[in-house]
C-alpha positions as CSV (number, residue, x, y, z in Angstrom):
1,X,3.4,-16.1,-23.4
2,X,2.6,-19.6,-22.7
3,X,0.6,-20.8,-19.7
4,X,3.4,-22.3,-17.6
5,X,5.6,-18.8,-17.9
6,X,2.1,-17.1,-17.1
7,X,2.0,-19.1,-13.8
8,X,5.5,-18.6,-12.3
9,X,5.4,-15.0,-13.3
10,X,2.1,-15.3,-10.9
11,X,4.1,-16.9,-8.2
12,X,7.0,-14.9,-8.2
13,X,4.6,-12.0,-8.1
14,X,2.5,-13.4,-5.3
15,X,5.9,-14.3,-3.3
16,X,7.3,-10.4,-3.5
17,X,3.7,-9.3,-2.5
18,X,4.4,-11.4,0.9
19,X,7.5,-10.3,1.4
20,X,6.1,-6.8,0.8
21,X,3.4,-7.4,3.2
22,X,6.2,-8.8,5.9
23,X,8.3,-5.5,5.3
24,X,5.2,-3.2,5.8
25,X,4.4,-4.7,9.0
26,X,8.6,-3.5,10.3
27,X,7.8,-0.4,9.1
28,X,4.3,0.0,10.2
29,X,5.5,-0.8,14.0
30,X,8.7,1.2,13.4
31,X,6.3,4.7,12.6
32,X,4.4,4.0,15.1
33,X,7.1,3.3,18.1
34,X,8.9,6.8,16.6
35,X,5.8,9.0,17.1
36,X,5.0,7.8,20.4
37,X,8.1,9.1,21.0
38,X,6.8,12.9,20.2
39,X,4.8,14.5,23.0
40,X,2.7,16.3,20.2
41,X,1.9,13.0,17.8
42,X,0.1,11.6,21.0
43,X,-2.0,14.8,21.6
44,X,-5.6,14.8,20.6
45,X,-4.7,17.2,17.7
46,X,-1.9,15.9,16.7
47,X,-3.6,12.5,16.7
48,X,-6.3,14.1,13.8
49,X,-4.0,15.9,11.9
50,X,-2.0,12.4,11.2
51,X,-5.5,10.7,10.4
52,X,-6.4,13.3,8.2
53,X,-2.9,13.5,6.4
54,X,-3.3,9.5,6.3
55,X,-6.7,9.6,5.0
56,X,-5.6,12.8,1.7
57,X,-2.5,10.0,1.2
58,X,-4.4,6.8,0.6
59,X,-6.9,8.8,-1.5
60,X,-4.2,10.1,-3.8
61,X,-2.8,6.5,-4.0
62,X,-5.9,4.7,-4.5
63,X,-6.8,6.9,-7.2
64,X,-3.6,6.8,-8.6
65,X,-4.0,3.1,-9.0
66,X,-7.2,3.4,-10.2
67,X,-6.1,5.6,-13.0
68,X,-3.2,3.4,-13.7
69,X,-5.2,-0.2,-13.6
70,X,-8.3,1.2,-15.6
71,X,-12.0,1.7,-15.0
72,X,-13.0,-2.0,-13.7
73,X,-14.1,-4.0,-16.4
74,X,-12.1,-2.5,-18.5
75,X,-9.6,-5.4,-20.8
76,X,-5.9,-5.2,-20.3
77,X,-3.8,-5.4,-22.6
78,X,-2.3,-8.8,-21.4
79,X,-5.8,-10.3,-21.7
């Protein structure tokens, strides 16, 4: 792959990661309008039991990302 197709594939990459980042934020405020609207999601338990179900989910995500991407350092195979 030359150089040039390396660098728009990096723009249109960077471009959906922005738009991604846009759509997150609607549905970031969306969640969060919707469980102020439940008595229980605004109680001080129900408060920790959505941090702590937050907090298992980004674990499982980051390290399925990790384990997807490699250990760091590791060469890809488009390097």
């Amino acid at each position: 792959m030359g150089l040039a197709n390396r660098i728009d594939k990096m723009k249109k990459i960077i471009w959906l990661e922005m738009v991604l980042i846009g759509a997150s934020i609607l549905i970031f405020r969306s969640v969060w309008t919707l469980l102020d609207l439940i008595p229980w999601a605004k109680s001080p338990t129900g408060l920790a039991v959505l941090l702590g179900v937050g907090i298992v989910v980004t674990v499982a995500a980051l390290r399925g990302i990790e384990a997807l991407a490699g250990k760091k350092g590791e060469n890809t195979e488009d390097e």
